[in-house]
PQR file with spaces between the fields and no chain letter, atoms N, CA, C, O and H, PARSE charges and radii, in Angstrom:
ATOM       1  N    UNK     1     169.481  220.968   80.192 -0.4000 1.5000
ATOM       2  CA   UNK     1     168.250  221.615   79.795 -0.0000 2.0000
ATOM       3  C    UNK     1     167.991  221.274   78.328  0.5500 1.7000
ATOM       4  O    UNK     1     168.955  221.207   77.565 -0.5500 1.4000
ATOM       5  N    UNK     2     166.525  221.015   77.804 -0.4000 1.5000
ATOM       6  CA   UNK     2     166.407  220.869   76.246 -0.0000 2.0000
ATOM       7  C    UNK     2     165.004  221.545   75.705  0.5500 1.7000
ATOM       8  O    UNK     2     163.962  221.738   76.331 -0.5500 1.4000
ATOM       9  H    UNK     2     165.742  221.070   78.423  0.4000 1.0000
ATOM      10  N    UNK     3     165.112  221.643   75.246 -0.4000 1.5000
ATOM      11  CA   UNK     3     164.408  222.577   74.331 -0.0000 2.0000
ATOM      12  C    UNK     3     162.851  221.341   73.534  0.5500 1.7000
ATOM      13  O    UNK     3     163.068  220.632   72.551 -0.5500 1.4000
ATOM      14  H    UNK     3     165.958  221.486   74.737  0.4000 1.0000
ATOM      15  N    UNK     4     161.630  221.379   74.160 -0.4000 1.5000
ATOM      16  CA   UNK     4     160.961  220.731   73.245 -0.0000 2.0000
ATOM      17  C    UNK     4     160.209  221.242   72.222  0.5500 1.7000
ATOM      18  O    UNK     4     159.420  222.126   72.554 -0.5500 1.4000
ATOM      19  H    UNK     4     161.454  221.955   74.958  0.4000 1.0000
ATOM      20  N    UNK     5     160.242  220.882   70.900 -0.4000 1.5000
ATOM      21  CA   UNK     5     159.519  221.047   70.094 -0.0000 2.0000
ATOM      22  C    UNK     5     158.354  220.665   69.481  0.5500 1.7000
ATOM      23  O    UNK     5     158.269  219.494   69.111 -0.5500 1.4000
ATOM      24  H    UNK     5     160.883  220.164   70.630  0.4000 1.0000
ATOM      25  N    UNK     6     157.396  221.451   69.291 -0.4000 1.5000
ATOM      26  CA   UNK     6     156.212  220.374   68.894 -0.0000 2.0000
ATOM      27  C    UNK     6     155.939  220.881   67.696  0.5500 1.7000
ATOM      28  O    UNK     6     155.555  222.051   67.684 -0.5500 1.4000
ATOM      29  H    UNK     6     157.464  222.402   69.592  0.4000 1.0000
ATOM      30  N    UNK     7     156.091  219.965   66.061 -0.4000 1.5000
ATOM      31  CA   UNK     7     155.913  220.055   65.155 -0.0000 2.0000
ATOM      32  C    UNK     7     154.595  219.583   64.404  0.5500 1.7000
ATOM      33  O    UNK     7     154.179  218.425   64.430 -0.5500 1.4000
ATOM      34  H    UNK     7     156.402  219.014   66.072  0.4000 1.0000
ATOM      35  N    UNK     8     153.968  220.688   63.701 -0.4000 1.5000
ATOM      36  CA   UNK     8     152.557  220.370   63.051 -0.0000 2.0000
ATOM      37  C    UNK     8     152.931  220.015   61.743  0.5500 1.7000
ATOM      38  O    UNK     8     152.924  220.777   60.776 -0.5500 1.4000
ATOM      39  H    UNK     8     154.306  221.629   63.680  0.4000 1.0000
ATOM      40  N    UNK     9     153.316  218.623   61.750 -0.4000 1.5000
ATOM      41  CA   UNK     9     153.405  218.049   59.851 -0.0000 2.0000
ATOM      42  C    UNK     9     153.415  216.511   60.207  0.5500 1.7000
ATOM      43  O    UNK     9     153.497  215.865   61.252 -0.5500 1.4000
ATOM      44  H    UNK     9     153.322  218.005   62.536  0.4000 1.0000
ATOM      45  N    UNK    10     153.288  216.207   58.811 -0.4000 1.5000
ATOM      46  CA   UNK    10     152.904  214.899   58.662 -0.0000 2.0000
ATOM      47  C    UNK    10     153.867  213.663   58.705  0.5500 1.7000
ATOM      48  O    UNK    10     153.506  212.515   58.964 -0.5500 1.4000
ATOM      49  H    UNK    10     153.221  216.732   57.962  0.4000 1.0000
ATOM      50  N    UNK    11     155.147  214.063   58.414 -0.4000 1.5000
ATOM      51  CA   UNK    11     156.648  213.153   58.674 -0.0000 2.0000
ATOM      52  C    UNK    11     156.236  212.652   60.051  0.5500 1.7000
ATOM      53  O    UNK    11     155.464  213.388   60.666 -0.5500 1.4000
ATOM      54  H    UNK    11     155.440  214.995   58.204  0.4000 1.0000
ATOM      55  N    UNK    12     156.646  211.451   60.675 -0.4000 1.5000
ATOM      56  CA   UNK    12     157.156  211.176   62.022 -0.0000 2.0000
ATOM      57  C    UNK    12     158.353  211.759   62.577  0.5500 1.7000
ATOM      58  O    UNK    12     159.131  212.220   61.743 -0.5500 1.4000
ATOM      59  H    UNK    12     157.273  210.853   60.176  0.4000 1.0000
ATOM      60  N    UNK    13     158.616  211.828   63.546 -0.4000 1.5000
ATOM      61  CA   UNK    13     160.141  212.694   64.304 -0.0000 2.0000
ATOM      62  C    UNK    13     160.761  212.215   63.787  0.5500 1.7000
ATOM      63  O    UNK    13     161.332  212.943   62.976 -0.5500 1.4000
ATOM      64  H    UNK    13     157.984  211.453   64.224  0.4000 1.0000
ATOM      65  N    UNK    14     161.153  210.886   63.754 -0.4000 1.5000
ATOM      66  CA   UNK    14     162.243  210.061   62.930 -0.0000 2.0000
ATOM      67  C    UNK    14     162.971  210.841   61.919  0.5500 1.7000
ATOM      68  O    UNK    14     164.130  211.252   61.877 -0.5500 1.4000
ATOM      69  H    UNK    14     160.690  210.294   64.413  0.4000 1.0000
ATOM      70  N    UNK    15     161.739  210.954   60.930 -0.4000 1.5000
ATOM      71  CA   UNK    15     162.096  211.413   59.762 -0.0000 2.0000
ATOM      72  C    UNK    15     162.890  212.983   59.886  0.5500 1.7000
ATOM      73  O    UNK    15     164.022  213.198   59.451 -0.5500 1.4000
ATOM      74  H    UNK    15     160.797  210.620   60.964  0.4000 1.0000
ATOM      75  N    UNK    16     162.064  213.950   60.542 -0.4000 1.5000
ATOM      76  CA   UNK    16     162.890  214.729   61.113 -0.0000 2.0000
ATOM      77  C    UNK    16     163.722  215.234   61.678  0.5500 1.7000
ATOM      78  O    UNK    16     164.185  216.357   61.478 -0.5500 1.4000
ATOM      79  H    UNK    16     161.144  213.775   60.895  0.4000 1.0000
ATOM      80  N    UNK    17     164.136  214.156   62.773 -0.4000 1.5000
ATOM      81  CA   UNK    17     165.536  214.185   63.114 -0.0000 2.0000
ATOM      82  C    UNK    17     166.501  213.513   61.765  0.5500 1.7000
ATOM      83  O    UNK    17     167.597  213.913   61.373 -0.5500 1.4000
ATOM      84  H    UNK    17     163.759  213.244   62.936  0.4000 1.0000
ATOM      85  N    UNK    18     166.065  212.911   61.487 -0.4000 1.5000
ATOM      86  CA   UNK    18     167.484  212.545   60.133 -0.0000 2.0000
ATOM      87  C    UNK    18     167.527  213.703   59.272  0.5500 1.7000
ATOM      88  O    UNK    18     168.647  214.138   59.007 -0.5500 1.4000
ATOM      89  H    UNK    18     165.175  212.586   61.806  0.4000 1.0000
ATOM      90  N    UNK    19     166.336  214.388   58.698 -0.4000 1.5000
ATOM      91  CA   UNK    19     166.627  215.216   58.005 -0.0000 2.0000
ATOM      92  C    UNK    19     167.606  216.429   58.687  0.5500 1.7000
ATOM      93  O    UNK    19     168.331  217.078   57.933 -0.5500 1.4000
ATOM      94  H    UNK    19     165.425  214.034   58.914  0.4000 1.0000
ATOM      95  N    UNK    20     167.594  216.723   60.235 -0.4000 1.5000
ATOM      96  CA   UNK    20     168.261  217.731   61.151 -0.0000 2.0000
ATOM      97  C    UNK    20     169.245  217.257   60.856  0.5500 1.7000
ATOM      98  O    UNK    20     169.756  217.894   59.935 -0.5500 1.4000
ATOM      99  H    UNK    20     167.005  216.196   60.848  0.4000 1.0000
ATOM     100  N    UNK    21     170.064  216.076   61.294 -0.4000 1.5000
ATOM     101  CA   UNK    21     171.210  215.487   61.514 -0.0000 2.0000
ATOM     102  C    UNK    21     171.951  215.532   59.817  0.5500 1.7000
ATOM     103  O    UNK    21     173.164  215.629   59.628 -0.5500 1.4000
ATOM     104  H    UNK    21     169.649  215.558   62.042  0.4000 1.0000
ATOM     105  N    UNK    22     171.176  215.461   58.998 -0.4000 1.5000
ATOM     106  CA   UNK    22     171.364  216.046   57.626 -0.0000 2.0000
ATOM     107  C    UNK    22     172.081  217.149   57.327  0.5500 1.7000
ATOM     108  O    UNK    22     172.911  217.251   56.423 -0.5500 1.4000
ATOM     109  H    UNK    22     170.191  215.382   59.152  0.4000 1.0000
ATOM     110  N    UNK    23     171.730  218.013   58.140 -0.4000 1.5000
ATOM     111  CA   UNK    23     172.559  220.030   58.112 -0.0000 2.0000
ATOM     112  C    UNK    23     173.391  219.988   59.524  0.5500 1.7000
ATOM     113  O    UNK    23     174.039  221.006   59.764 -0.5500 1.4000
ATOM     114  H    UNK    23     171.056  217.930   58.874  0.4000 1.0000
ATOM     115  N    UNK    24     173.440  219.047   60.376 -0.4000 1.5000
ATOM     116  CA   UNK    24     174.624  218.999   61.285 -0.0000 2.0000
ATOM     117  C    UNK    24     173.577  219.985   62.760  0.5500 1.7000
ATOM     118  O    UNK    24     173.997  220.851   63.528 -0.5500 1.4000
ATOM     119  H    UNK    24     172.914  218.220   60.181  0.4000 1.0000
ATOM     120  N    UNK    25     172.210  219.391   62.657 -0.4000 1.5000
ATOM     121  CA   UNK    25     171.859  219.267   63.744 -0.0000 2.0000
ATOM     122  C    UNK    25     171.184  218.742   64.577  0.5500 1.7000
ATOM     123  O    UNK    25     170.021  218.471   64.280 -0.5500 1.4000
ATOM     124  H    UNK    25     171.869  218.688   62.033  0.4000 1.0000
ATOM     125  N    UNK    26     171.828  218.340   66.250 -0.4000 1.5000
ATOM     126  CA   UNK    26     171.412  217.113   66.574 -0.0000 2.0000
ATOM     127  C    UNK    26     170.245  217.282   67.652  0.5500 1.7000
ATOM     128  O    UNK    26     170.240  217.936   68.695 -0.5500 1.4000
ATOM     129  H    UNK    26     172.773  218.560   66.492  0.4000 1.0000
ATOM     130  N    UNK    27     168.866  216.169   66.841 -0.4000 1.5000
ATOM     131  CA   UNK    27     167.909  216.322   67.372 -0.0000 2.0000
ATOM     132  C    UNK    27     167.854  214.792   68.454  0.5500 1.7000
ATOM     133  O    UNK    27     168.656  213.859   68.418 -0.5500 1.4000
ATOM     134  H    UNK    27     168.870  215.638   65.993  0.4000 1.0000
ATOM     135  N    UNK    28     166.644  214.940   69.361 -0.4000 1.5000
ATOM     136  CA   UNK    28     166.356  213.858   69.688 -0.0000 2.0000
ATOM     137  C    UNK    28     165.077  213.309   70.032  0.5500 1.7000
ATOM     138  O    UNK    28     164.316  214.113   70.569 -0.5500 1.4000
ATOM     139  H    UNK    28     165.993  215.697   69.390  0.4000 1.0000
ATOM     140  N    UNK    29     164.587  211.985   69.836 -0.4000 1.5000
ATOM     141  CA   UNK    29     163.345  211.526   70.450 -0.0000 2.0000
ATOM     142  C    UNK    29     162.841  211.996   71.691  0.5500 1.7000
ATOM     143  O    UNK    29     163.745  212.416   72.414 -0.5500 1.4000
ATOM     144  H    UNK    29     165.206  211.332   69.400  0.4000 1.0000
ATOM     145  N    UNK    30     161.263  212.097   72.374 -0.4000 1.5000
ATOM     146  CA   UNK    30     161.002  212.110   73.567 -0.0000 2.0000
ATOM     147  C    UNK    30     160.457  210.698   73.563  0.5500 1.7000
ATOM     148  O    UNK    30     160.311  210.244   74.698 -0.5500 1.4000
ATOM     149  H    UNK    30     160.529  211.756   71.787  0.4000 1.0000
ATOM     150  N    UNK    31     160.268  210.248   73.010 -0.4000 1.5000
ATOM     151  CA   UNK    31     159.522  208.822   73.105 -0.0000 2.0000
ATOM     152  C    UNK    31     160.639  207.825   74.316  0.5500 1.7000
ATOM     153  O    UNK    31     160.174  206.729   74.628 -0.5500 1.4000
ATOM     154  H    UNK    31     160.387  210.617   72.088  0.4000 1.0000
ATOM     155  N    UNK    32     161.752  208.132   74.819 -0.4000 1.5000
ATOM     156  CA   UNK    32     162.094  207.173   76.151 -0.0000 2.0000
ATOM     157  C    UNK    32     161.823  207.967   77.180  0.5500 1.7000
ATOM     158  O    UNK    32     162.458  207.668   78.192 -0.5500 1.4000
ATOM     159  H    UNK    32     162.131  209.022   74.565  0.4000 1.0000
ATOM     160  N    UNK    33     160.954  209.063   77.301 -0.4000 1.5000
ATOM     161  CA   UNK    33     160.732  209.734   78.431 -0.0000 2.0000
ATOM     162  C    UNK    33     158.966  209.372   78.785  0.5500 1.7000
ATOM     163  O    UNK    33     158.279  209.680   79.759 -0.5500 1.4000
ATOM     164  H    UNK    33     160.439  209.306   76.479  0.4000 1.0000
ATOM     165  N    UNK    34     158.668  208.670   77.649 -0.4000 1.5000
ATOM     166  CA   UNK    34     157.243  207.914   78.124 -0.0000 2.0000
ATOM     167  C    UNK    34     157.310  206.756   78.542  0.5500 1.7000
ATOM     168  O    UNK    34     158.013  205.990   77.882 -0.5500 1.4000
ATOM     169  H    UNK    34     159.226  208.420   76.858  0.4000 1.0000
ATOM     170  N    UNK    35     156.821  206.380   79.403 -0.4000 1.5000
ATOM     171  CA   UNK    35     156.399  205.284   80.067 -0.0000 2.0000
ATOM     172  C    UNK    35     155.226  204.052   79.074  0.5500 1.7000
ATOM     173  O    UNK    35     155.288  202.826   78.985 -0.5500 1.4000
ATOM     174  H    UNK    35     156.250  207.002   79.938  0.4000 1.0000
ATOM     175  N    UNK    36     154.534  204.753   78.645 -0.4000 1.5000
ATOM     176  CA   UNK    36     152.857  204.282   78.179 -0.0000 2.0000
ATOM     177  C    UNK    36     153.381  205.369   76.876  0.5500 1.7000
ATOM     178  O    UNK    36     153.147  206.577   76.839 -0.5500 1.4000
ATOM     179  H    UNK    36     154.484  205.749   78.717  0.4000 1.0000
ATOM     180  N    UNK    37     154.133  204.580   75.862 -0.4000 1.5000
ATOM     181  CA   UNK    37     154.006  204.466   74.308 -0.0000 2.0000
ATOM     182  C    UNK    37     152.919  205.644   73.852  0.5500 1.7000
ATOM     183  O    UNK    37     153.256  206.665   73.253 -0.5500 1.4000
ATOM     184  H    UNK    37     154.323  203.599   75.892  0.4000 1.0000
ATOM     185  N    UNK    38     151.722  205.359   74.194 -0.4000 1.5000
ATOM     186  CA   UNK    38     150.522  205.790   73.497 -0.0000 2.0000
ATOM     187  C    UNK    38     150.504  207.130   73.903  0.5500 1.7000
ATOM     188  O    UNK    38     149.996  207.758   72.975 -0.5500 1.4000
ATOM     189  H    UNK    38     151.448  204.529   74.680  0.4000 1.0000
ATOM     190  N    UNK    39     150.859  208.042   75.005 -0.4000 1.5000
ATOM     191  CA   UNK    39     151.106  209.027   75.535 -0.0000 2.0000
ATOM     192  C    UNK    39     152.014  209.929   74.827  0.5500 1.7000
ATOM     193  O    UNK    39     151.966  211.139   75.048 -0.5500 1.4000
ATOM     194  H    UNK    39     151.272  207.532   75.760  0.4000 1.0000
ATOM     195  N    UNK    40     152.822  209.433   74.009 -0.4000 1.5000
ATOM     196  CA   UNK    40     153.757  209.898   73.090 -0.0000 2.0000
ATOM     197  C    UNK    40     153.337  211.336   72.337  0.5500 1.7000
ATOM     198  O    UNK    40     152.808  210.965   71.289 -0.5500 1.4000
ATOM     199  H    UNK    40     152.861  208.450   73.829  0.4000 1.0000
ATOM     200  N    UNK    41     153.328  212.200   72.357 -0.4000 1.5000
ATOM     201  CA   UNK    41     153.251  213.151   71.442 -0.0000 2.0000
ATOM     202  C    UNK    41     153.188  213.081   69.976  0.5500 1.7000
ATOM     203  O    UNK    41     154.139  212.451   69.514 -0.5500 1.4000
ATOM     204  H    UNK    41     153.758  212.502   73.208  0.4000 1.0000
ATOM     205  N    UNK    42     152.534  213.437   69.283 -0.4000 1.5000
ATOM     206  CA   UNK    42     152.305  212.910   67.495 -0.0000 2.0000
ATOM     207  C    UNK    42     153.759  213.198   66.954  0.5500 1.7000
ATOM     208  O    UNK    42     154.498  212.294   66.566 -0.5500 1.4000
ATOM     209  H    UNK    42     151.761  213.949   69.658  0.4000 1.0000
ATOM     210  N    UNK    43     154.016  214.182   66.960 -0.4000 1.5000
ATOM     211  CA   UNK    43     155.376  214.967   66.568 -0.0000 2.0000
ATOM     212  C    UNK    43     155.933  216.040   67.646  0.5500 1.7000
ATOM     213  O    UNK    43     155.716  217.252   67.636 -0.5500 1.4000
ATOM     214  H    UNK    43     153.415  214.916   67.275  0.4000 1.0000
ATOM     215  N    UNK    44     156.843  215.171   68.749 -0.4000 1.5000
ATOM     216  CA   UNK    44     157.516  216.592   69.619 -0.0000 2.0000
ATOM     217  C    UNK    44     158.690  215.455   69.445  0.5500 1.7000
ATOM     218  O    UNK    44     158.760  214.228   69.379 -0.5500 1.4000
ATOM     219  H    UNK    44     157.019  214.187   68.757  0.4000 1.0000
ATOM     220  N    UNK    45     159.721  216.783   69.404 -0.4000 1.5000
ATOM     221  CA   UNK    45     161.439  216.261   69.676 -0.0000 2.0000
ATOM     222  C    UNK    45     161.960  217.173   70.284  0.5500 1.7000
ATOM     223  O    UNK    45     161.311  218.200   70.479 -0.5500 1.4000
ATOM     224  H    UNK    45     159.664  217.780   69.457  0.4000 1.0000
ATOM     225  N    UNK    46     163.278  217.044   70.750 -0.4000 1.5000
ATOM     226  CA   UNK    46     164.027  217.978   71.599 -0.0000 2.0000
ATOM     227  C    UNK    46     165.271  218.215   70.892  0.5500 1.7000
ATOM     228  O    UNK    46     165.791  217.577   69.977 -0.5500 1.4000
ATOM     229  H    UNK    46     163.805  216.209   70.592  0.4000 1.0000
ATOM     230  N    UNK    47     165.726  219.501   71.638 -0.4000 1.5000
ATOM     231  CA   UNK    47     166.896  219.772   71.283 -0.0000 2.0000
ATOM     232  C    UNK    47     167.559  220.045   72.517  0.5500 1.7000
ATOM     233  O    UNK    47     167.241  220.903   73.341 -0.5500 1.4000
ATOM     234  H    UNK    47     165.304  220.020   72.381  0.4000 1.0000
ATOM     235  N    UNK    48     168.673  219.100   72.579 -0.4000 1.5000
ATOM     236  CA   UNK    48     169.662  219.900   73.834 -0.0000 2.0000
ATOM     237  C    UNK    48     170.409  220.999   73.478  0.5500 1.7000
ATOM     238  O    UNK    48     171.106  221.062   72.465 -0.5500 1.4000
ATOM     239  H    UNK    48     168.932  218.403   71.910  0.4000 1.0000
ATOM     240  N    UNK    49     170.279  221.822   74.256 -0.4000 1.5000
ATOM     241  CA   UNK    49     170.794  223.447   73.961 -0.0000 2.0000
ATOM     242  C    UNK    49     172.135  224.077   75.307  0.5500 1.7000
ATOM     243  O    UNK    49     172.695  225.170   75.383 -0.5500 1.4000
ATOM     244  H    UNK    49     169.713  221.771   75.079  0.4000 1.0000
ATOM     245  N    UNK    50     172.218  223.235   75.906 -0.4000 1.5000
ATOM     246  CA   UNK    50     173.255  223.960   77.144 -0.0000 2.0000
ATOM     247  C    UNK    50     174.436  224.503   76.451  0.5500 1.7000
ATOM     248  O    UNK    50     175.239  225.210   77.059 -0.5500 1.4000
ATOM     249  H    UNK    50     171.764  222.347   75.844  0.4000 1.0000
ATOM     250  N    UNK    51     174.589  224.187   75.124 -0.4000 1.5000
ATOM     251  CA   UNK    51     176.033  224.900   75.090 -0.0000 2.0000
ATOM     252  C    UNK    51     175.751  225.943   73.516  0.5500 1.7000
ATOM     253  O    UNK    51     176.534  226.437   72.705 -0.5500 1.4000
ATOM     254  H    UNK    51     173.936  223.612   74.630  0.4000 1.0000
ATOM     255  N    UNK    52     174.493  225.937   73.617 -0.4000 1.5000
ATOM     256  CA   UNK    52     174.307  226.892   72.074 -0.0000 2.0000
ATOM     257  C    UNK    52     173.450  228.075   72.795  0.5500 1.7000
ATOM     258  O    UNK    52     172.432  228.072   73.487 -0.5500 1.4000
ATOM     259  H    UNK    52     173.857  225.535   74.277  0.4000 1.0000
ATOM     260  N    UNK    53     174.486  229.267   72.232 -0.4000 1.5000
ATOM     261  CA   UNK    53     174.083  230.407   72.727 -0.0000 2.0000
ATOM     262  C    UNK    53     172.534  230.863   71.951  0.5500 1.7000
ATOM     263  O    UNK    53     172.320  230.574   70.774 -0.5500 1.4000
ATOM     264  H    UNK    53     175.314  229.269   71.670  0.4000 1.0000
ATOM     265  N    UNK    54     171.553  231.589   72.783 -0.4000 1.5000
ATOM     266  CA   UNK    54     170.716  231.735   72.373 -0.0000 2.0000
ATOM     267  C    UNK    54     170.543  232.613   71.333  0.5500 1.7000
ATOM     268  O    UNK    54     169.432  232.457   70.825 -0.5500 1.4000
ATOM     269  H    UNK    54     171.726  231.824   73.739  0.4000 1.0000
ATOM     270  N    UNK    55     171.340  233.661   70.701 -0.4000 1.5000
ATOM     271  CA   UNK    55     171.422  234.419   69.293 -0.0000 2.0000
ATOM     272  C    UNK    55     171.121  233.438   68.190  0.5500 1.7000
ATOM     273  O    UNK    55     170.396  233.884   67.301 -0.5500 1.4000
ATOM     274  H    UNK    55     172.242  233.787   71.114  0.4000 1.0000
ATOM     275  N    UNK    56     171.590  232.012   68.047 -0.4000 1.5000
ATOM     276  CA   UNK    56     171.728  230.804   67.257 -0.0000 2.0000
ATOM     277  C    UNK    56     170.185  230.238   67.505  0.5500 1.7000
ATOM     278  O    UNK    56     169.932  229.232   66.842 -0.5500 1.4000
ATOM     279  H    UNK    56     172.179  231.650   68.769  0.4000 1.0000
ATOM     280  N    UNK    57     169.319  230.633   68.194 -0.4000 1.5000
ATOM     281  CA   UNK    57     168.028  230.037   68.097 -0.0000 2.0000
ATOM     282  C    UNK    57     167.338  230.349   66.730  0.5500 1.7000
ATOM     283  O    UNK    57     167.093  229.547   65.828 -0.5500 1.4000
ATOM     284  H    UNK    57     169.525  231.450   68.732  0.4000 1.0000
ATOM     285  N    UNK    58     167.171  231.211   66.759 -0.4000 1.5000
ATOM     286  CA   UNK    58     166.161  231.914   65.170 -0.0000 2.0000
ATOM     287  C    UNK    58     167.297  231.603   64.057  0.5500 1.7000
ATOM     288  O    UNK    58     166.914  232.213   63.059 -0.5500 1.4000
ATOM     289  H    UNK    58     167.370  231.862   67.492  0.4000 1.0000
ATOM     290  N    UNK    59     168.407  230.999   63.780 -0.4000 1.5000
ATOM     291  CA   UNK    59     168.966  230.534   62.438 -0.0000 2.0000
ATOM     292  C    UNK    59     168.693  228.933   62.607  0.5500 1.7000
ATOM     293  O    UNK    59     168.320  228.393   61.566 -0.5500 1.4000
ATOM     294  H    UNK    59     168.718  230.503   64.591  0.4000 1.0000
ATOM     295  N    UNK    60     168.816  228.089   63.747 -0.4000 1.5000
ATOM     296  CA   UNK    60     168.111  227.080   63.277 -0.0000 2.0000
ATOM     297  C    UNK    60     166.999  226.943   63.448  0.5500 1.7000
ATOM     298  O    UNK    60     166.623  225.923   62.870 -0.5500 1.4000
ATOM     299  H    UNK    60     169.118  228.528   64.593  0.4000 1.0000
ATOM     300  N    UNK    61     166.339  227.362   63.877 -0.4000 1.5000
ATOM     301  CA   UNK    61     164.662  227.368   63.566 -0.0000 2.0000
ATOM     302  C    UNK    61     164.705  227.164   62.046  0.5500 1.7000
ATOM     303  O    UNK    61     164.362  226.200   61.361 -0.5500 1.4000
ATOM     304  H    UNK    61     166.645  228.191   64.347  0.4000 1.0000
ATOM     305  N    UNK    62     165.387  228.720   61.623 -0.4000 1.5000
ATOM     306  CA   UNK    62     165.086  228.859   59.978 -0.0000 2.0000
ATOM     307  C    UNK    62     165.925  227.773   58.493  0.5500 1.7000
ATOM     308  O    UNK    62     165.891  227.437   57.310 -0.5500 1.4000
ATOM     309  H    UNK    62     165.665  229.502   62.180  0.4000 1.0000
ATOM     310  N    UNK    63     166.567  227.677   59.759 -0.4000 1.5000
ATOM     311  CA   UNK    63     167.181  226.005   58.631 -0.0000 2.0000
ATOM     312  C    UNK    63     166.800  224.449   58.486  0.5500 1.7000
ATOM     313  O    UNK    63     166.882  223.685   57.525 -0.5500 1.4000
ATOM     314  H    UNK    63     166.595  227.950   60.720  0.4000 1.0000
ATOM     315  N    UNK    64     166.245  224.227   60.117 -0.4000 1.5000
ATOM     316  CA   UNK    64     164.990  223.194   60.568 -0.0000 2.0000
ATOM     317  C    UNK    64     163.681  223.537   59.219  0.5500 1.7000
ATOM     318  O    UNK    64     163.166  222.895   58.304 -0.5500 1.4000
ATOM     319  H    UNK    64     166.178  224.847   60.898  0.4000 1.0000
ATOM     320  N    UNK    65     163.599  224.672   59.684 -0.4000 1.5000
ATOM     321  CA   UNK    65     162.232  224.761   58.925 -0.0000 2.0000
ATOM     322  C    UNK    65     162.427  224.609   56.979  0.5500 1.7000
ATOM     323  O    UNK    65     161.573  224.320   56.141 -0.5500 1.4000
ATOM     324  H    UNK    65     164.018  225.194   60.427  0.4000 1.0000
ATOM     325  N    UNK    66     163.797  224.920   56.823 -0.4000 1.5000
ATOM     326  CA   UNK    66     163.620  224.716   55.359 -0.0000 2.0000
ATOM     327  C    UNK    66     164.562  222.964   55.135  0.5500 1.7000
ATOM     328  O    UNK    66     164.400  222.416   54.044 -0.5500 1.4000
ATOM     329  H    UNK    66     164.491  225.155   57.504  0.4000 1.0000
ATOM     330  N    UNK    67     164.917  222.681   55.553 -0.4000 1.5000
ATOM     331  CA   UNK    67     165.110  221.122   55.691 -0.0000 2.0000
ATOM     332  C    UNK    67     164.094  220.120   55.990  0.5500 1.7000
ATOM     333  O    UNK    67     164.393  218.928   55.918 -0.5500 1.4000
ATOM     334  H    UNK    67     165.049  223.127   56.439  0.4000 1.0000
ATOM     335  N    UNK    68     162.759  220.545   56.365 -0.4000 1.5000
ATOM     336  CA   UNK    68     161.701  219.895   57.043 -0.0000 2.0000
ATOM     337  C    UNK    68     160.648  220.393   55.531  0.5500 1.7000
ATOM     338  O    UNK    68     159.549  219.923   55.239 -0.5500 1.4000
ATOM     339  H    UNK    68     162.516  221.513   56.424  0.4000 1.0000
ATOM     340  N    UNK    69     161.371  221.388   54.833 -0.4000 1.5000
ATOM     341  CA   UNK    69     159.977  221.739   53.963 -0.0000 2.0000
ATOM     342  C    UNK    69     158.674  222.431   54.139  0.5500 1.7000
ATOM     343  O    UNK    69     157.617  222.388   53.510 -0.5500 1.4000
ATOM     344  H    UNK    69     162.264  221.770   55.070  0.4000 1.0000
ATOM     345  N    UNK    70     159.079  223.087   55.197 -0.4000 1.5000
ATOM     346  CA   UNK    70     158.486  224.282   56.401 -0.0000 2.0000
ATOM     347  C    UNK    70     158.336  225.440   55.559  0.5500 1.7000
ATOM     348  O    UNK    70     159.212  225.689   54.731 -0.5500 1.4000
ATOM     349  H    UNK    70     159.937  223.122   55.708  0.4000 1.0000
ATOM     350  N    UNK    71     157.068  226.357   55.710 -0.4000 1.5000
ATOM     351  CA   UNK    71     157.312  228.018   55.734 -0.0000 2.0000
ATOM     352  C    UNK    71     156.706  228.733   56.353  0.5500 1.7000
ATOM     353  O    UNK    71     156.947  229.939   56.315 -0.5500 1.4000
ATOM     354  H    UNK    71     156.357  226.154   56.383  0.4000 1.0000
């Protein structure tokens, strides 16, 4: 199961997942789940979550969001 996110900012995912993988969390592209490139979402990434208990949702949200330059 994964978790998609759809982010309103101007970075590409790229950039956002490195900055995640930065604080030790691991994001990932949806872009191999498109077929047709152009269909791509501006900014959505996922997070696989099967083994992170859901109490741990709202602290990385809030560490995503200040690693991303979020408020």
């Amino acid at each position: 199961m994964h978790l998609l996110l759809d982010i309103d900012t101007d970075p590409p995912p790229e950039t956002l997942i490195e900055k995640a993988a930065s604080i030790d969390i691991k994001l990932y592209s949806v872009k191999p789940y498109y077929a047709d490139s152009k269909k791509v979402p501006k900014c959505q990434i996922q997070l696989g979550f099967p083994t992170i208990p859901q109490e741990k949702f709202s602290l990385i949200r809030a560490h995503l969001k200040k690693v991303w330059g979020l408020s």
